[in-house]
N, C-alpha and C positions, 0 to 999 in steps of 0.2 A: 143635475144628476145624470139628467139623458149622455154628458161627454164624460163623464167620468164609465159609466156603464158602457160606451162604445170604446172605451178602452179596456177595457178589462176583456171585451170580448175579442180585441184584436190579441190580446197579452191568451188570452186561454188555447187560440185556435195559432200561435206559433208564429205568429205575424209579429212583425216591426210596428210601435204605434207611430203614427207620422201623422203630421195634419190632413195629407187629402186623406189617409184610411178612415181617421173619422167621421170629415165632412163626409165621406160616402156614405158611412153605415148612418151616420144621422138622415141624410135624402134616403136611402132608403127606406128608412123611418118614417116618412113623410115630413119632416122636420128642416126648416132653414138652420142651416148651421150659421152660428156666428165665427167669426173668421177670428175673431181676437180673445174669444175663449178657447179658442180651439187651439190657436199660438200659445196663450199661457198657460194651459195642462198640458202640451207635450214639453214645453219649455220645464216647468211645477217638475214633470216626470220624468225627465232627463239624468236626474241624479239619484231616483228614487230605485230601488230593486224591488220591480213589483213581486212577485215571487216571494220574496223574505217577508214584502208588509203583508201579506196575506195570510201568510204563518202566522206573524206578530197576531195580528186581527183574529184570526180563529184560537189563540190561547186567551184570548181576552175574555174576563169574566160577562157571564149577559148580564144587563141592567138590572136590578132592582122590578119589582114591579111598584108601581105608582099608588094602588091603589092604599091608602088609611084605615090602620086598624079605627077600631069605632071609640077604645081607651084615646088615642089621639085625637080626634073626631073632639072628642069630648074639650080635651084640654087646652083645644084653639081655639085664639080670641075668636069673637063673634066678627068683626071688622078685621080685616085685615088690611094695612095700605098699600095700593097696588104700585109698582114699582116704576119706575118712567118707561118709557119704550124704547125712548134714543137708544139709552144704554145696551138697550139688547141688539138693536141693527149693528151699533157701532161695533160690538164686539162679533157678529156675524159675517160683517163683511170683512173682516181682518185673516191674512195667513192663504192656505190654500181656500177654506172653507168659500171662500167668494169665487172662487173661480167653478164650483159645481154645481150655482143658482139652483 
């Protein structure tokens, strides 16, 4: 998250995103940057128009909230079976999503 937020702050203040602008603002940070996430998000961003995804992103409706009405509550089984976990890393690490740990 820390290299996608150090780009967004090079993209706000008019700056080029480039890999040493990150590693800096990440050491600045107090943070080791990784050298090869840092290659694959300005690589990821290269094609991207930040500016546009960010419009995109702010017409985007907010989530739901999570919380269960108590009629729901009610009408779920008492067990529910909990779902493997591979499944969720595997789908996690896939796309940009892995490159923003």
């Amino acid at each position: 998250m820390e290299y996608l937020h150090a780009s967004l702050i090079l993209h706000s203040s008019g700056k080029k995103v480039t890999e040493k602008a990150i590693g800096e603002i990440l050491t600045a940070a107090g943070l080791t940057p990784d050298k090869n996430r840092i290659k694959g998000l300005v690589a990821a961003l290269g094609e991207v128009d930040i500016k546009e995804a960010l419009k995109t992103a702010a017409v985007m409706p907010a989530a739901a909230p999570v919380a269960a009405s108590p009629a729901a509550a009610a009408a779920a089984p008492a067990k529910a079976a909990p779902e493997p976990e591979e499944e969720e890393e595997e789908e996690e690490e896939s796309g940009l999503s892995s490159l923003f740990g």
